[in-house]
C-alpha positions in Angstrom: 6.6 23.5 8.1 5.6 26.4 10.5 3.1 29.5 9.3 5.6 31.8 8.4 7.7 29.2 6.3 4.2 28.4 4.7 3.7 32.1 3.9 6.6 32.6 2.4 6.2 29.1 0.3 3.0 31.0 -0.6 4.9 34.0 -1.8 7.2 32.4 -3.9 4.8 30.1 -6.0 2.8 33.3 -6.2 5.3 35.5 -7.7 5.5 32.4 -10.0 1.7 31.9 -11.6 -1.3 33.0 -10.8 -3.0 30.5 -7.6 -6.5 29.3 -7.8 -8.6 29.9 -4.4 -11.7 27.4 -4.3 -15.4 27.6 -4.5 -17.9 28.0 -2.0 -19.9 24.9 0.4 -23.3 26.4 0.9 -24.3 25.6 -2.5 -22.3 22.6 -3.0 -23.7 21.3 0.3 -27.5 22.5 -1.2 -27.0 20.3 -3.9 -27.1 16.8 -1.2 -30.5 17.6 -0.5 -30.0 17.1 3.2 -33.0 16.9 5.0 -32.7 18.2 9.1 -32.0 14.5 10.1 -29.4 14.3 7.5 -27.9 17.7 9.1 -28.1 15.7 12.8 -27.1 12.5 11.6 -27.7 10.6 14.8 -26.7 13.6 17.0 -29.2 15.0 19.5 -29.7 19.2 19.7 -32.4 21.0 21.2 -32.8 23.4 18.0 -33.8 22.4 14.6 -30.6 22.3 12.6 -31.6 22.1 8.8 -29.6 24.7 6.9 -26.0 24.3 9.4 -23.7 23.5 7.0 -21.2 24.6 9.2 -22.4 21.4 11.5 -21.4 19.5 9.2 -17.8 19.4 10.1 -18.9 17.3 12.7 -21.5 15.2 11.5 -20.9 15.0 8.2 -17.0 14.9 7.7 -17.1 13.1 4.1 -19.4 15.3 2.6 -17.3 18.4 3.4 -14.1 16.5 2.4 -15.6 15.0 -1.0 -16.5 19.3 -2.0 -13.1 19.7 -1.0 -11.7 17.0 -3.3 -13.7 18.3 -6.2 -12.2 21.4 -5.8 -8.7 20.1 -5.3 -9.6 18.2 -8.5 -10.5 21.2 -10.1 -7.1 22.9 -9.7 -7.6 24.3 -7.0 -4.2 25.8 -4.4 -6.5 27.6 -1.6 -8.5 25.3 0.1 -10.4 27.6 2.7 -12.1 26.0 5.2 -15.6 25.0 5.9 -16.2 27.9 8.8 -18.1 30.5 7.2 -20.7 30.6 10.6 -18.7 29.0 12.8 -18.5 31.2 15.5 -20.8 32.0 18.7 -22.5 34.9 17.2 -23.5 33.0 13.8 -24.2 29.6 15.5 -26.5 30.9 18.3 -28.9 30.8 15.6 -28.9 26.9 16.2 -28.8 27.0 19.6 -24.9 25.5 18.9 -22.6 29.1 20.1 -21.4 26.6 22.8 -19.8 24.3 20.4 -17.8 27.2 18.5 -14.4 25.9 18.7 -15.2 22.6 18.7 -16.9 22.9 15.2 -13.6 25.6 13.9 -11.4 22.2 14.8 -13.4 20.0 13.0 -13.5 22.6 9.9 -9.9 22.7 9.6 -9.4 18.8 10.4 -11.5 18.3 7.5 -9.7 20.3 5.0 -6.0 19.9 6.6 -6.5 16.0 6.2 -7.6 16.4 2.8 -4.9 18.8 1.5 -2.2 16.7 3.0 -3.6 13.4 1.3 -3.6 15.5 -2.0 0.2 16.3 -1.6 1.0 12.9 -0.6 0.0 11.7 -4.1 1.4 15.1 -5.4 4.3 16.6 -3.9 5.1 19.1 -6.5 1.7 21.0 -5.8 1.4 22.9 -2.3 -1.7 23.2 -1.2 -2.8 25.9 1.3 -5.5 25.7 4.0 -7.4 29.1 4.6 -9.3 29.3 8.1 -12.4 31.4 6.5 -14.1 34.0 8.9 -17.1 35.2 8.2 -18.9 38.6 9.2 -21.7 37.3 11.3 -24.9 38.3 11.6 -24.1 41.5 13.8 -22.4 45.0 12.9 -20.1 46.9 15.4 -20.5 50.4 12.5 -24.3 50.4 12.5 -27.4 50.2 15.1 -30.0 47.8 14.4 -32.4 50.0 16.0 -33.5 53.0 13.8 -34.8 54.8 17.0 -31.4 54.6 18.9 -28.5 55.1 16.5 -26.0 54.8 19.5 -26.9 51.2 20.2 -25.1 48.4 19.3 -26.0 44.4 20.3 -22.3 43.3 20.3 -19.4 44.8 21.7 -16.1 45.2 20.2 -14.4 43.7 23.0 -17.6 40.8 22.5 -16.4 40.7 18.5 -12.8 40.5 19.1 -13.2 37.5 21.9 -15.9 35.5 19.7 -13.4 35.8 16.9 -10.6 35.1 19.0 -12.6 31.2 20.0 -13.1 30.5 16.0 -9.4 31.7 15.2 -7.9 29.2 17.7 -9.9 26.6 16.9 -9.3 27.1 13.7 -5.3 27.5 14.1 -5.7 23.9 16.5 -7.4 22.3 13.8 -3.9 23.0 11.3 -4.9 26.2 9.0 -2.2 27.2 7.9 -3.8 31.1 7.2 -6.8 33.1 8.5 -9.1 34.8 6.2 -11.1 37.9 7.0 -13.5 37.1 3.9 -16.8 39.4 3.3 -16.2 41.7 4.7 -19.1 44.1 5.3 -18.2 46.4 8.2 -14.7 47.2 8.5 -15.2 47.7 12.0 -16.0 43.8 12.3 -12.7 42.9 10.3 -10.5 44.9 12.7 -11.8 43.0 15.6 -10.9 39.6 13.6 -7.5 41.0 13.2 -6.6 42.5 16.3 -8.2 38.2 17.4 -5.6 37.1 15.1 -2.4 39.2 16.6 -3.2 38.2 20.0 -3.8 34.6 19.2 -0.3 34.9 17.1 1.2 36.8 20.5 0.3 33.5 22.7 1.4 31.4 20.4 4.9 32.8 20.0 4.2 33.5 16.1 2.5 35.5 13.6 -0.6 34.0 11.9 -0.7 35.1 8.2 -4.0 36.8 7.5 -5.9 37.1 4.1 -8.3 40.2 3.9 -11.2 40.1 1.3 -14.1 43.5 1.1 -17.2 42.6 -0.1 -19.2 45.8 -1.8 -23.1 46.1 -1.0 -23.8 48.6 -3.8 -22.5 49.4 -7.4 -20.9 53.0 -5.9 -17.9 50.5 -4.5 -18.6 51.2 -0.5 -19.2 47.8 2.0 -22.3 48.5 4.3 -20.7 50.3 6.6 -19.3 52.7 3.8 -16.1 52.4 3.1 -14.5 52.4 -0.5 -12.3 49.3 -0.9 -9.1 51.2 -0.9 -10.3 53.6 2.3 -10.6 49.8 3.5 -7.2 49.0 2.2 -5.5 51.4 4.5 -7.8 50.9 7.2 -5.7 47.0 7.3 -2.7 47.7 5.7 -1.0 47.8 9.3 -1.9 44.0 9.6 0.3 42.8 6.8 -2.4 40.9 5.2 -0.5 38.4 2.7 -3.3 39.3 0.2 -5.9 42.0 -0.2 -9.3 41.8 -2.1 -12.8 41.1 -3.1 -15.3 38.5 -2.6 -18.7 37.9 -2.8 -20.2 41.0 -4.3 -21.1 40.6 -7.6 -19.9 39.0 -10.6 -16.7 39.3 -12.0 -18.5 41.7 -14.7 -19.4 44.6 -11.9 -16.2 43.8 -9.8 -14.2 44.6 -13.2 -12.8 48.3 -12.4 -13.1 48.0 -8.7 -9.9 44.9 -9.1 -8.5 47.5 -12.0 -8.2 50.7 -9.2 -6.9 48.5 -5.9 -4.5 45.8 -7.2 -2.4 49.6 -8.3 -3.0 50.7 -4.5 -2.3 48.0 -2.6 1.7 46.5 -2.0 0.8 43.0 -1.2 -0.6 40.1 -3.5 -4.2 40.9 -4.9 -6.9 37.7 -4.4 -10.3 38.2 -6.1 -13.4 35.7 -6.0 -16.6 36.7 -7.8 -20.2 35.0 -8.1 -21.3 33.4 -10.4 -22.4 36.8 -11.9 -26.0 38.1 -10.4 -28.6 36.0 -9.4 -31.6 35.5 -11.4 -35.6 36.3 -9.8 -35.2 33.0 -7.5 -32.0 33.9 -6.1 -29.8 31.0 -8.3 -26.7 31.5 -10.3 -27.2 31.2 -14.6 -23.7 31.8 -15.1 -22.1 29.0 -16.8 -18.1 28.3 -15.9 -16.8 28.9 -19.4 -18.0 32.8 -18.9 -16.9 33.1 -15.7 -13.2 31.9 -17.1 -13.5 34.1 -19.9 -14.1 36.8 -17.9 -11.5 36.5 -14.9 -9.1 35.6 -17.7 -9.2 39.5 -18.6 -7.8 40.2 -15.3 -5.4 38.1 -15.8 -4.4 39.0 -19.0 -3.9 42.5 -17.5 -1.7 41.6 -15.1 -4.2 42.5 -11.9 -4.9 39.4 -9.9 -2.2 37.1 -7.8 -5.2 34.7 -6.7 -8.2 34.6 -8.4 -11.6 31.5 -7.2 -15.1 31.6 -7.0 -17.8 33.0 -4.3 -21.7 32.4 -4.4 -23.1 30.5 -7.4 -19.5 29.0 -8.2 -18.7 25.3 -8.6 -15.6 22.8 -9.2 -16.9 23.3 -12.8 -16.6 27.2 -12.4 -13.3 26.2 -10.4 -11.3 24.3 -13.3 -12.8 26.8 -16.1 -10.8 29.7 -13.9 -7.5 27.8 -13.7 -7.5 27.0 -17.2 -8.1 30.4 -17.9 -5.4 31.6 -15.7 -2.8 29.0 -16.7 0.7 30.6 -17.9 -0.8 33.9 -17.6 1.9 36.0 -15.6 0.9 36.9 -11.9 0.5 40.6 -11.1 3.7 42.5 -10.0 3.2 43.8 -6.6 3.7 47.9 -7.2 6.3 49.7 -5.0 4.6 52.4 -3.2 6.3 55.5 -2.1 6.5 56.5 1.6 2.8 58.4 2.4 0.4 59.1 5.2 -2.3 56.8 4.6 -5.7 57.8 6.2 -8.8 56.4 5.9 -12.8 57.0 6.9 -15.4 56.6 4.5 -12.9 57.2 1.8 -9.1 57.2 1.7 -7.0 60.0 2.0 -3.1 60.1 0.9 -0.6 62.6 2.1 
């Protein structure tokens, strides 16, 4: 089946129920206790590599397939990929930006192979494999130097191209979809998806995209201050097969933020919240039964398409969201009328 067949597979069942996105692999991966030899496992690198998960893609297949089982197990359709860092900006932390692509195969590998054993044993239940992108460490909209506001340490030509290596190694490795998740600084996101058209232009097809805004403060704006429907029409160009939020905050906060854009936006609405807000150490308290309750309002609203977990989320949190979701009507895309769509820190509609 090729991308666009898959896309509009995904299309259909989601005009059909409400689909399930997974859970994270930071904290899952936390919970192994993985010393920095357990990260290597037998491999040799110059830099100390405690704390790669990405890495593990390669070193530690079964440990990034057995999370993906759990959340297969857990009900889950969207099985994104285990990719977060994996590009040269993220991994030069580990002395790794060399082995980019090789680690973006690997990811998808991983997930593709589990996903396709799943539907061998299940056939009625299409699974989808989500190359994840993250935002890297480095903003194109901001200067990290307070004394020269002009600066910036990455190009966009430099963002596009680093993008451009994870995106075909992740497309090589058999995603079936690229995500654009937390997304920070818009500016960062258009240089993943002008990476995405020209990989899609070399390969003689169009690579469905996933966009997902992740807010910084309770006014709604991403750091480099945009309102998540100024954001909207900032991508709306790109098609994206769905539009939303990640990361953030919990599904409490997110509440009229996925009220005001699933009216805005003419494509299918995917939402994945924390585990609410983290306590004084930085963990998670929110138990999956609340986190269900509470993305079952949305549901019962008729606002969300997809709907999964972020930070502090686990299978648990996974299977208590698609049993809240279950039979619950998916949202009805809205038909817009014909405007001029403009957008800087805010949108503007003409």
């Amino acid at each position: 089946m090729t991308r666009a067949q898959k896309a509009e597979l995904f299309r259909k069942v989601a005009s059909e129920r409400i689909l399930v996105k997974d859970g994270p692999y930071g904290s899952m991966i936390q919970s192994y206790k993985l010393d920095e030899a357990g990260y290597r496992n037998g491999h040799s690198y110059n830099h100390d590599q405690k704390g790669n998960n990405d890495l593990l893609n390669l070193t530690r297949p079964e440990i990034v397939a057995e999370i993906c089982n759990k959340y297969i197990d857990a009900g889950a359709d969207l099985l994104a990929t285990n990719s977060f860092n994996s590009n040269a900006i993220s991994l030069a932390d580990y002395g790794l930006q060399a082995q980019a692509r090789e680690i973006s195969v690997a990811a998808a590998q991983v997930i593709r192979k589990a996903c396709d054993a799943a539907m061998a044993k299940n056939p009625d239940k299409p699974l989808f494999v989500i190359g994840a992108l993250g935002p890297t460490n480095k903003t194109l909209s901001i200067s990290p130097d307070v004394n020269n506001p002009g600066y910036r340490a990455v190009s966009f030509d430099e963002m596009r191209d680093i993008y451009r290596e994870q995106i075909d190694g992740l497309l090589d490795g058999g995603a079936d979809f690229i995500m654009v998740e937390t997304v920070f600084d818009s500016l960062n996101a258009k240089a993943a998806l002008v990476a995405c058209s020209e990989a899609g232009e070399a390969r003689g097809e169009e690579i469905p995209v996933m966009c997902s805004f992740t807010l910084t403060d309770m006014a709604g704006r991403n750091l480099s201050g945009q309102t998540v429907e100024a954001f909207w029409n900032s991508v709306r160009h790109a098609k994206p097969l769905t539009m939303g939020m990640n990361c953030s905050f919990g599904a409490t906060e997110l509440y009229p933020y996925v009220g005001d854009i699933q009216g805005r936006a003419d494509t299918l609405i995917c939402v994945y919240p924390n585990a609410g807000l983290p306590n004084d150490m930085g963990a998670y308290d929110e138990p999956p039964e609340m986190t269900g309750q509470l993305v079952g309002v949305w549901a019962r609203n008729g606002w969300i398409n997809v709907v999964g977990g972020c930070c502090g989320t686990t299978p648990g949190h996974i299977a208590a969201i698609a049993k809240a979701v279950a039979g619950v009507p998916p949202r009805q895309i809205p038909k817009l009328g014909a405007r001029l769509r403009l957008a800087g820190m805010e949108a503007v509609s003409f």
